[in-house]
Residue frames as qw, qx, qy, qz and C-alpha x, y, z in Angstrom:
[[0.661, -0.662, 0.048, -0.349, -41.40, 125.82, -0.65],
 [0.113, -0.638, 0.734, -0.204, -38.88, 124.60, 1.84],
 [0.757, -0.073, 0.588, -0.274, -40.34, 121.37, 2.43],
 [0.828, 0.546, 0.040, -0.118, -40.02, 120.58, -1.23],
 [0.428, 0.649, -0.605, 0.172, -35.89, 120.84, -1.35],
 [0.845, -0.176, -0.431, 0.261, -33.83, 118.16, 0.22],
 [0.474, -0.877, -0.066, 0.053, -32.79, 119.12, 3.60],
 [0.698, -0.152, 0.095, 0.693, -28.72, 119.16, 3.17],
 [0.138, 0.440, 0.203, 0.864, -29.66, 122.55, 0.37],
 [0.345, -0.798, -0.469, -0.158, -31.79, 124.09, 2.99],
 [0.227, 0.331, -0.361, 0.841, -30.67, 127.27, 4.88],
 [0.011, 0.098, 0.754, -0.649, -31.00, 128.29, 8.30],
 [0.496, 0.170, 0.197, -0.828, -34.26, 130.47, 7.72],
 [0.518, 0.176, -0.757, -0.357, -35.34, 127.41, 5.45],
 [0.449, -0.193, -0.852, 0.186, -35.31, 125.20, 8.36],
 [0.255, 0.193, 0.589, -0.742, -37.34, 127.72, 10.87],
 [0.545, 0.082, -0.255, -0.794, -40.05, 128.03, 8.22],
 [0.552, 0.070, -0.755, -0.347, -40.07, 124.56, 8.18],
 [0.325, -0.064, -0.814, 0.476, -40.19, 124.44, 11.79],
 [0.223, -0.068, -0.118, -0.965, -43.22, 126.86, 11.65],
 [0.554, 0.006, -0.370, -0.746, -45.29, 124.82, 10.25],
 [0.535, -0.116, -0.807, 0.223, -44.65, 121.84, 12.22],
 [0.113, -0.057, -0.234, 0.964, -45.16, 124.24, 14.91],
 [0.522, 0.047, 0.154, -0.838, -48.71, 125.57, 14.08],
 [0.529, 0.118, -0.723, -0.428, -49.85, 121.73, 12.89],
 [0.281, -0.210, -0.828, 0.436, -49.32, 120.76, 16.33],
 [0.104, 0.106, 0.311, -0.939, -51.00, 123.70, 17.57],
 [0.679, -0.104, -0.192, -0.700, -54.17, 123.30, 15.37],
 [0.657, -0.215, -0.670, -0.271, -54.74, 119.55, 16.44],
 [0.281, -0.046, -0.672, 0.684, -54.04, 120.59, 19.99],
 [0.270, 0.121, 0.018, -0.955, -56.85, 123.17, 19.24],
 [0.596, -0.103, -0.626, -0.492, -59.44, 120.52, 17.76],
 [0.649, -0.281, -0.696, 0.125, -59.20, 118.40, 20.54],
 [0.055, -0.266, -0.757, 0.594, -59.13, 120.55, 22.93],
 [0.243, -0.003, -0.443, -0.863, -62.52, 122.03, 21.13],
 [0.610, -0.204, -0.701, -0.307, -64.02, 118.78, 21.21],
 [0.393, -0.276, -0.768, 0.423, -63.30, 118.36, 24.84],
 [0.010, 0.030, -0.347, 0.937, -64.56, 121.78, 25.48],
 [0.605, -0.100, -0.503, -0.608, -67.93, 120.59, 23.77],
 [0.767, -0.223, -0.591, 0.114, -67.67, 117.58, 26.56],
 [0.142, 0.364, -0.611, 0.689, -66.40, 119.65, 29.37],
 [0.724, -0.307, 0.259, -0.561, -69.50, 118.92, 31.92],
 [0.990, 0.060, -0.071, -0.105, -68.77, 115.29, 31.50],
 [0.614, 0.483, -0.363, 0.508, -64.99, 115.87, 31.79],
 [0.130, -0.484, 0.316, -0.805, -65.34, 117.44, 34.85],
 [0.670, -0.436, 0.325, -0.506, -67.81, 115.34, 36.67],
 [0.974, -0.108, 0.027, -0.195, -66.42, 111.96, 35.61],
 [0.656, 0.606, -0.216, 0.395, -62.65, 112.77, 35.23],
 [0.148, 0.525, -0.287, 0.787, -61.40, 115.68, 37.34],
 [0.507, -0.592, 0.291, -0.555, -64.02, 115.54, 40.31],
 [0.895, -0.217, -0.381, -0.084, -63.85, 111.23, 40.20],
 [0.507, 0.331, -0.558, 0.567, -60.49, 111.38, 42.48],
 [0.013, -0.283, 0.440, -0.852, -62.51, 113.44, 45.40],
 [0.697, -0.172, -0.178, -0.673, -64.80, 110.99, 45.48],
 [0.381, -0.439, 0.800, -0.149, -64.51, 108.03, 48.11],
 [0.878, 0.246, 0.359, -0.200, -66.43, 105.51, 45.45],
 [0.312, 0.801, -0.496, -0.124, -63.13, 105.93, 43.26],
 [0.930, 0.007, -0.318, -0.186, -61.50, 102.94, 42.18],
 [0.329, 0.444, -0.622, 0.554, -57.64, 103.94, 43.80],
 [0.600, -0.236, 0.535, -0.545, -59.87, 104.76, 47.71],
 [0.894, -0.103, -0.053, -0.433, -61.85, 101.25, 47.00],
 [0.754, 0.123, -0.553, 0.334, -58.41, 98.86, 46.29],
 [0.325, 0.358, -0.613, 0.626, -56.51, 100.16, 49.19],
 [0.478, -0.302, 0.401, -0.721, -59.29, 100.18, 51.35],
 [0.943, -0.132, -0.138, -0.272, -59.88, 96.46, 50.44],
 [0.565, 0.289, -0.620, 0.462, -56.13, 95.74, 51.05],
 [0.030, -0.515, 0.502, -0.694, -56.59, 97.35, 54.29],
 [0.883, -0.175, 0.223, -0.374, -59.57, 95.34, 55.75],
 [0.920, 0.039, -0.366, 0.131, -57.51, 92.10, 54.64],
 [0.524, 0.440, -0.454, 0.570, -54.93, 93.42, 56.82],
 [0.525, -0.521, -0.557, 0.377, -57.22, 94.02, 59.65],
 [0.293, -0.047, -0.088, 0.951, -55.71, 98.23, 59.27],
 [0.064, 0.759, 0.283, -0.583, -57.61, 101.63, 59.87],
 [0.309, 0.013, 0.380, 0.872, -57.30, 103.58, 56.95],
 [0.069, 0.433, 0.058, -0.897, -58.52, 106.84, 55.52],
 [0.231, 0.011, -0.734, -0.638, -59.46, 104.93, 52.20],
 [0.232, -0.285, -0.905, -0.215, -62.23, 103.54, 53.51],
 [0.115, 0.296, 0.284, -0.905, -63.88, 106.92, 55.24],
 [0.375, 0.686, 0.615, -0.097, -67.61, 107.44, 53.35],
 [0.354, 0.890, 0.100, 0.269, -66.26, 111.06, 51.80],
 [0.682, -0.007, -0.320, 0.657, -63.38, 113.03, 52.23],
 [0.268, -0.824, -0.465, 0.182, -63.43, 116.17, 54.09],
 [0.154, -0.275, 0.195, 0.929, -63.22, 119.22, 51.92],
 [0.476, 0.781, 0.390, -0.108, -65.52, 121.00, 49.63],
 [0.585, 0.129, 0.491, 0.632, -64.55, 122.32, 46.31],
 [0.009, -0.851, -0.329, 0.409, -65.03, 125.97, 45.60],
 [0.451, 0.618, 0.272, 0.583, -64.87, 128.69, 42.73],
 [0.610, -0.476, -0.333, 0.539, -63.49, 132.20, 43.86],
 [0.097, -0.273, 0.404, 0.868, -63.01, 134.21, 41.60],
 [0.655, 0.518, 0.067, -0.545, -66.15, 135.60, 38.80],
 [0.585, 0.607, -0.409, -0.350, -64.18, 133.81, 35.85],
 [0.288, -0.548, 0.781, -0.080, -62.83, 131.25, 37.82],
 [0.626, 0.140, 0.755, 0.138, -64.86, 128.11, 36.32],
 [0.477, 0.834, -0.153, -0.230, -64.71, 129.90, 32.90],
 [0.225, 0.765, -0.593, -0.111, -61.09, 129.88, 33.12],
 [0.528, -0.180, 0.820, -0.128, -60.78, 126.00, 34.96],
 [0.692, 0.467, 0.486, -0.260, -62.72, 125.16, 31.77],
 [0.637, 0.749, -0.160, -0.091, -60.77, 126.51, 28.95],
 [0.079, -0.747, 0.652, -0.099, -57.40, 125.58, 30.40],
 [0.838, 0.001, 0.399, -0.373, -58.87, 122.13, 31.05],
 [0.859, 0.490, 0.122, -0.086, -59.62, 121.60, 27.35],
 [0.354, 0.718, -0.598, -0.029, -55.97, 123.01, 26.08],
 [0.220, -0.609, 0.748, -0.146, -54.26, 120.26, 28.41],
 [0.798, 0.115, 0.540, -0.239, -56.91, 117.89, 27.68],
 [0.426, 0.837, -0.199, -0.281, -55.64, 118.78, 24.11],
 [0.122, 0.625, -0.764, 0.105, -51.73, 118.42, 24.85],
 [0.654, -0.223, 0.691, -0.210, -52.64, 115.09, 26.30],
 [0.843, 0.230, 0.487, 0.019, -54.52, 112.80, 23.86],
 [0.747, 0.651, 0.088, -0.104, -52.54, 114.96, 20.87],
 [0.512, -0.649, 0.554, 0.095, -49.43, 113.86, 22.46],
 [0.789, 0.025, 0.576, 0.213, -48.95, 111.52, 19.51],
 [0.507, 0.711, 0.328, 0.360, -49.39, 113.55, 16.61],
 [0.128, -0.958, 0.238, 0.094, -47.13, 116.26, 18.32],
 [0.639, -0.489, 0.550, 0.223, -44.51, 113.56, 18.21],
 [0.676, 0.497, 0.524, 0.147, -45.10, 112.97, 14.80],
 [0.414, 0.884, 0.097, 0.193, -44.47, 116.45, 13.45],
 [0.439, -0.767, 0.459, 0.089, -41.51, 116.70, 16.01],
 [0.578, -0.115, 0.687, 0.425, -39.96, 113.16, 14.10],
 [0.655, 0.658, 0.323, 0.185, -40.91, 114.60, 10.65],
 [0.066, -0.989, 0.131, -0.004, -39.24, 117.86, 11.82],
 [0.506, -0.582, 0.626, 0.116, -35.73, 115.71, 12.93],
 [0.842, 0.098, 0.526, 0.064, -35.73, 112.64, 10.89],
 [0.597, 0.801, 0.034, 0.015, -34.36, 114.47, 7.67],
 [0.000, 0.863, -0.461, 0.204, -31.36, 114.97, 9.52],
 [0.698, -0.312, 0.631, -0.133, -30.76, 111.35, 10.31],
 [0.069, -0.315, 0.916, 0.240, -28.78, 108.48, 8.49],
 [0.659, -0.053, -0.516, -0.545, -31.28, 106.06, 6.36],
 [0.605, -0.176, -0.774, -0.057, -30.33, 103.34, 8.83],
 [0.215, -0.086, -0.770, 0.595, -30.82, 105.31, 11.37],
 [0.376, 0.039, 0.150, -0.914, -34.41, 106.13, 10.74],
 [0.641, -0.055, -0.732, -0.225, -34.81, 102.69, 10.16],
 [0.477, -0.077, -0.781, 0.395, -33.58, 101.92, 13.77],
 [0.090, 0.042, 0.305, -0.947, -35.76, 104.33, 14.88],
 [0.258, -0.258, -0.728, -0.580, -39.01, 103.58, 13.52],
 [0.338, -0.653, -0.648, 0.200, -41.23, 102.89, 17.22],
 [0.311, 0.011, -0.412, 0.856, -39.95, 105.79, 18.42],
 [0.192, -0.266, -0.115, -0.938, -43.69, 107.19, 18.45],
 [0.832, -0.194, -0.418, -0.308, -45.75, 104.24, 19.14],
 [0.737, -0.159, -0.493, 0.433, -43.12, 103.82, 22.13],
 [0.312, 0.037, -0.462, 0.830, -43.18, 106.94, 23.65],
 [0.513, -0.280, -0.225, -0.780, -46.82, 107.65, 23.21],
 [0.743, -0.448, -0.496, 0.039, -47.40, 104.14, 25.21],
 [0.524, -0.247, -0.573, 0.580, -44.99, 105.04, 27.83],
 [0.027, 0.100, -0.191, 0.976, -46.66, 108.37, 28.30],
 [0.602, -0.374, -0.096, -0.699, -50.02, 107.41, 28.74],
 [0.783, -0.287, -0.552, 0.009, -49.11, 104.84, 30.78],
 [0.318, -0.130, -0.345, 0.874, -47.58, 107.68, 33.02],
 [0.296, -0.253, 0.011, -0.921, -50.69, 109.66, 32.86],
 [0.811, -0.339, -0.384, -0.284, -52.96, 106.58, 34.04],
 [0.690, -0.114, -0.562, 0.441, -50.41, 106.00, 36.54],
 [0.182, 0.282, -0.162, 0.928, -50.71, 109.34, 37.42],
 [0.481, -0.295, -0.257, -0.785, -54.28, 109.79, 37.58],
 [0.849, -0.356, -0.374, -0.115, -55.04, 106.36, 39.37],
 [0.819, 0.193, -0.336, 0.423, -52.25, 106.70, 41.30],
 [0.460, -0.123, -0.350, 0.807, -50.34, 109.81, 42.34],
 [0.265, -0.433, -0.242, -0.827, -53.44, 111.95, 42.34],
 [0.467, -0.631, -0.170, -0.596, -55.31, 110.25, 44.72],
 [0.715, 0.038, -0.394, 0.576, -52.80, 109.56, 46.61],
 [0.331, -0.048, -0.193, 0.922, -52.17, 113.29, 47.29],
 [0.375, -0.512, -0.359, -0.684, -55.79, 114.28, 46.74],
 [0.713, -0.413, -0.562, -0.073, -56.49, 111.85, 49.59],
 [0.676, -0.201, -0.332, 0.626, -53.70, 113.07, 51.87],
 [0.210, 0.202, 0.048, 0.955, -53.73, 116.66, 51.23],
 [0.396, -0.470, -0.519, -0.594, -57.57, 116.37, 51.79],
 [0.790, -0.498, -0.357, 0.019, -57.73, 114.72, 55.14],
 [0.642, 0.070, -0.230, 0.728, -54.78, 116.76, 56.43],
 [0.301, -0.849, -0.272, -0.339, -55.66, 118.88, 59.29],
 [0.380, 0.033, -0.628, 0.678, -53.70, 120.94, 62.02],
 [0.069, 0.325, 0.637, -0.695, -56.73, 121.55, 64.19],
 [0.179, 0.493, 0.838, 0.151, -60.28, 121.00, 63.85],
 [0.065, 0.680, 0.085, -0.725, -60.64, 124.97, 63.81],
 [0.083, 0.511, -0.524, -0.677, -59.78, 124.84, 60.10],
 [0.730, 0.362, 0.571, -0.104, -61.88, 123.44, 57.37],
 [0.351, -0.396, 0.604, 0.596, -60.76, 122.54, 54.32],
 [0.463, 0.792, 0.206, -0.341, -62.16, 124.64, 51.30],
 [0.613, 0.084, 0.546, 0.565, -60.32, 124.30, 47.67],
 [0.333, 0.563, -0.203, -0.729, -60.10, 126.48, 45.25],
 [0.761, 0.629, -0.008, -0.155, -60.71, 125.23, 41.71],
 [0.323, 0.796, -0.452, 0.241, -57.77, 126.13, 40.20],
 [0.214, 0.573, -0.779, 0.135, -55.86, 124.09, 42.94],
 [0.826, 0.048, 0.498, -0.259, -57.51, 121.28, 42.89],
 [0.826, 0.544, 0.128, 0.077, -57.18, 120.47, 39.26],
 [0.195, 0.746, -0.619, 0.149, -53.13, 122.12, 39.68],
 [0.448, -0.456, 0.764, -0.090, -52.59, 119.39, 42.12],
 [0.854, 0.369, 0.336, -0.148, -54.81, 116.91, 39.72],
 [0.540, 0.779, -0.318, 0.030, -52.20, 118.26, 36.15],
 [0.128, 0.718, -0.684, -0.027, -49.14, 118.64, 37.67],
 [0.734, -0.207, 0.645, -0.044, -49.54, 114.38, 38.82],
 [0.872, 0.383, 0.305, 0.019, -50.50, 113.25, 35.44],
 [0.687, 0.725, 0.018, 0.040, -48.56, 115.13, 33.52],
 [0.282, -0.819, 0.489, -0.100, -45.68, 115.09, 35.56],
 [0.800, 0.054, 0.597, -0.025, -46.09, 110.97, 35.42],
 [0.556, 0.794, 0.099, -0.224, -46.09, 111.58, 32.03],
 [0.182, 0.874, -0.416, 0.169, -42.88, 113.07, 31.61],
 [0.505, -0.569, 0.641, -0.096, -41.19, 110.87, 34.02],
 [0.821, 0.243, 0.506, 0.105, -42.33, 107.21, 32.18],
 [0.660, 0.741, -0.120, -0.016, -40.43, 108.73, 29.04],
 [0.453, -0.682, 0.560, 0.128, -37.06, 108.13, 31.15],
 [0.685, -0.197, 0.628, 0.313, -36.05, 105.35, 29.22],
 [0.401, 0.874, 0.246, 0.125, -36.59, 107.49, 25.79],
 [0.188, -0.965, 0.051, -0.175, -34.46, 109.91, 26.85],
 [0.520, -0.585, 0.583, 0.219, -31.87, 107.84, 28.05],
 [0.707, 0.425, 0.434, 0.363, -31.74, 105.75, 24.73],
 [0.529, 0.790, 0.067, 0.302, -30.69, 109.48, 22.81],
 [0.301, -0.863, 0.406, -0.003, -28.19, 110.72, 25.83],
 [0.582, -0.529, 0.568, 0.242, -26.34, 107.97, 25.24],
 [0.745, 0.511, 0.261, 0.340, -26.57, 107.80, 21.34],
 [0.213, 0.910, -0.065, 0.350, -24.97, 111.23, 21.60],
 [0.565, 0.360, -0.480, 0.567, -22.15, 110.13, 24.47],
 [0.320, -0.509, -0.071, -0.796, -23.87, 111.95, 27.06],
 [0.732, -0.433, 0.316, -0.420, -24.72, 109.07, 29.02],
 [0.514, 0.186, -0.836, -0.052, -23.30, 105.50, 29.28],
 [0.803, -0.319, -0.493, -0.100, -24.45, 102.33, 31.80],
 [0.639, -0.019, -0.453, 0.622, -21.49, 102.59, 33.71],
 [0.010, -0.152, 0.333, -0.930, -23.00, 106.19, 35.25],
 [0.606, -0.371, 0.005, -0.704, -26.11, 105.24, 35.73],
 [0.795, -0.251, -0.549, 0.064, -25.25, 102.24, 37.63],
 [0.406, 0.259, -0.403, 0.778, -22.39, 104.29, 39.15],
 [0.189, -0.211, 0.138, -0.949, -25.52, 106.83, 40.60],
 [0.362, -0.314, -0.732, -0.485, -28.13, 104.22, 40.93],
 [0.417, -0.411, -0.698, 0.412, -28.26, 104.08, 44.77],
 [0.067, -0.112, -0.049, 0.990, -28.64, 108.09, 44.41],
 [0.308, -0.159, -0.586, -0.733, -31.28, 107.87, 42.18],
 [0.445, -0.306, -0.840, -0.056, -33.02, 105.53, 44.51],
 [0.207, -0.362, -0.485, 0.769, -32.87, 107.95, 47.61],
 [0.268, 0.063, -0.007, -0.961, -34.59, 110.91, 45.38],
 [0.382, -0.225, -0.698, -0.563, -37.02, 108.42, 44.15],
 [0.413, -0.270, -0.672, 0.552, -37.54, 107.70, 48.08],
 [0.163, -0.297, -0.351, 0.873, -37.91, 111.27, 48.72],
 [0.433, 0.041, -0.228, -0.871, -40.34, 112.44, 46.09],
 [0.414, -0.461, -0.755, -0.216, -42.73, 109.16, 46.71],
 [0.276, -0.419, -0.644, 0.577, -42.52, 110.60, 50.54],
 [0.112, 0.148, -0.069, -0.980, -43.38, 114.38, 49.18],
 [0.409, -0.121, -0.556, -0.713, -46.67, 112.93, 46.81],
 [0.553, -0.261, -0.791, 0.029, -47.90, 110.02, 48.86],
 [0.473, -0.775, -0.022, -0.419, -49.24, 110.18, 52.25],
 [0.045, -0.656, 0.683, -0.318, -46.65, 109.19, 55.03],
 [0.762, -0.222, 0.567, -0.222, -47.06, 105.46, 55.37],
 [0.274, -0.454, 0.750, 0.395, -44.67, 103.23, 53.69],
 [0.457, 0.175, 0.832, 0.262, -46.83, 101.08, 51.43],
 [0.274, 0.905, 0.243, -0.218, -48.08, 104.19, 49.59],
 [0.063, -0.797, 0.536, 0.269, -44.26, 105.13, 48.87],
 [0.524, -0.056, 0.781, 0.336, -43.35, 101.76, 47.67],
 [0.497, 0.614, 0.593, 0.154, -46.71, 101.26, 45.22],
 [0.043, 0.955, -0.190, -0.223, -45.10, 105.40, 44.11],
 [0.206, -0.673, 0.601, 0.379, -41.39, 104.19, 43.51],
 [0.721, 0.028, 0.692, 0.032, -41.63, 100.89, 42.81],
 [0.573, 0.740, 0.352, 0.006, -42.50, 102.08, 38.86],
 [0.153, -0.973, 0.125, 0.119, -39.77, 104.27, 39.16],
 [0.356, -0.574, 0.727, 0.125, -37.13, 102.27, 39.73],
 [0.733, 0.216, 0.631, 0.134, -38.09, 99.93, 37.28],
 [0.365, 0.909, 0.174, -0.107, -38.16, 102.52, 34.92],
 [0.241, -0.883, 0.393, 0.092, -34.44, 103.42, 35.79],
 [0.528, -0.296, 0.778, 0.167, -32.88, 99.81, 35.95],
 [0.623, 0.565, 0.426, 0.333, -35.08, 99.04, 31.67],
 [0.312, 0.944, -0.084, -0.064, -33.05, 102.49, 31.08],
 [0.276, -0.563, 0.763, 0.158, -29.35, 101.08, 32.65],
 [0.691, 0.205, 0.689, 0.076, -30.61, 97.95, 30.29],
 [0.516, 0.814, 0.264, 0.043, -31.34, 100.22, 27.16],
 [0.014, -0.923, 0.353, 0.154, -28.02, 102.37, 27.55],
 [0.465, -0.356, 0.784, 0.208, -26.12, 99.07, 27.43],
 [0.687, 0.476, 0.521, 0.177, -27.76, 97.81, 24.40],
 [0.320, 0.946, -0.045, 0.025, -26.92, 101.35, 22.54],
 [0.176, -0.752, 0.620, 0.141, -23.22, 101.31, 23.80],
 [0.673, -0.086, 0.715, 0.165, -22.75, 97.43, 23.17],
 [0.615, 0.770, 0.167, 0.029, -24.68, 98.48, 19.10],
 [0.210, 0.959, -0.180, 0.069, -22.24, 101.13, 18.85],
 [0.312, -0.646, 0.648, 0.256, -18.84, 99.36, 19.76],
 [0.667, 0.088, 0.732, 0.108, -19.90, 96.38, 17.56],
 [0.438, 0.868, 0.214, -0.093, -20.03, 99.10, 14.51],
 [0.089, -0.853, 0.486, 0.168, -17.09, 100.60, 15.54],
 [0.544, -0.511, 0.630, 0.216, -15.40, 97.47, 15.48],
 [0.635, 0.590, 0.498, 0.026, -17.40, 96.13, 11.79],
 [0.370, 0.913, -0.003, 0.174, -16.24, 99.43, 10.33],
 [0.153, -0.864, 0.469, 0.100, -12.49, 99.28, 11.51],
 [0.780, 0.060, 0.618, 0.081, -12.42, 95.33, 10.38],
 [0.779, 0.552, 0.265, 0.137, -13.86, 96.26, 6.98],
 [0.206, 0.966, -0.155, -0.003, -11.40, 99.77, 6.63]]
């Protein structure tokens, strides 16, 4: 079997096979869990997915105590919000249910995908550099659920709230589908998700040259406008909704200009070690 020879003797078709199986490993534990969740889906659904459209949520409850200390109006602090939730389709909470589980899947088996992904790479990497590498799972697994909780508590009902209460004339009443509800619910978390790996990501662009400090400082004020512009897109249109949105962001950005410099600063202090000893 391919897995059994040492990866330098391995040929191409060698290495898909091997990538196969990684490949369908992920797939079955994506398939367990989401199994289990489908077993749990009534409980997923009313304390998960619907808790965001609910004004006893904890996101509506802080900002509506910020607001009373502030003396402000605010939507957060309305009794319900003003929409109903609605199936449309014969198969529609069928499908809202199996799709659910898969993602509910890809979420929690977000670690063990990484896993077979670094078993899959790591053969191809220097000893010391699979030493220096060692978190690399246990560090992007935190920073990715700490983008889906940021998501969820966060830019969901954020945009649940806003999107909800967003009327151009009491003629119109505001009736969800399924299906986009829980799209507008995904694409936050998992979207969060994806973002909070930024400083991942920048750590391997710039092992590979790709990136260096000196451009992302060079772009930082750029960076800062889009962040600007996509809190204004998620959030509702009042500034202290955008901040408590960016604010992560940019922090995210400035520990990634911090991480590129540590990798460049590693990597001249080799160079120079290995042109001393030679």
């Amino acid at each position: 079997m391919a897995k059994n020879k040492d990866a330098a003797d391995m040929s191409f078709l060698d290495h898909l096979e091997e990538l196969r199986w990684h490949l369908i490993r992920s797939t079955l534990a994506i398939l367990i869990v989401a199994a289990v969740a489908f077993a749990f889906s009534r409980y997923i659904f009313d304390w998960v997915i619907f808790a965001p459209s609910k004004m006893n949520f904890v996101t509506y409850e802080f900002f509506c105590d910020i607001a009373k200390f502030f003396n402000f109006t605010s939507d957060f602090c309305a009794e319900e919000l003003p929409f109903t939730i609605q199936s449309r389709t014969m198969a529609g909470q069928f499908s809202a249910d199996i799709w659910t589980a898969i993602w509910a899947g890809i979420i929690i088996a977000f670690p063990y995908i990484l896993f077979e992904m670094w078993k899959f790479i790591s053969p191809g990497l220097y000893e010391k550099e699979r030493k220096n590498s060692r978190g690399f799972i246990f560090i992007a697994s935190f920073l990715f659920f700490l983008g889906v909780l940021f998501g969820y508590y966060v830019v969901a009902p954020l945009s649940i709230n806003f999107l909800g209460t967003y009327s151009v004339s009491d003629v119109v009443k505001n009736e969800f589908d399924l299906s986009s509800y829980i799209s507008t619910l995904r694409s936050s978390v998992i979207a969060c998700g994806i973002i909070f790996e930024l400083p991942i990501i920048i750590y391997f662009l710039t092992k590979v040259g790709l990136v260096t400090p000196e451009i992302l400082k060079k772009y930082r004020k750029i960076a800062l406008v889009i962040v600007l512009i996509l809190s204004a897109v998620i959030t509702p249109p009042d500034v202290a909704s955008q901040i408590v949105v960016s604010i992560p962001i940019i922090i995210l950005y400035q520990v990634s200009i911090y991480i590129s410099g540590y990798v460049v600063r590693k990597d001249l202090k080799k160079e120079a070690k290995r042109k001393k000893n030679a």
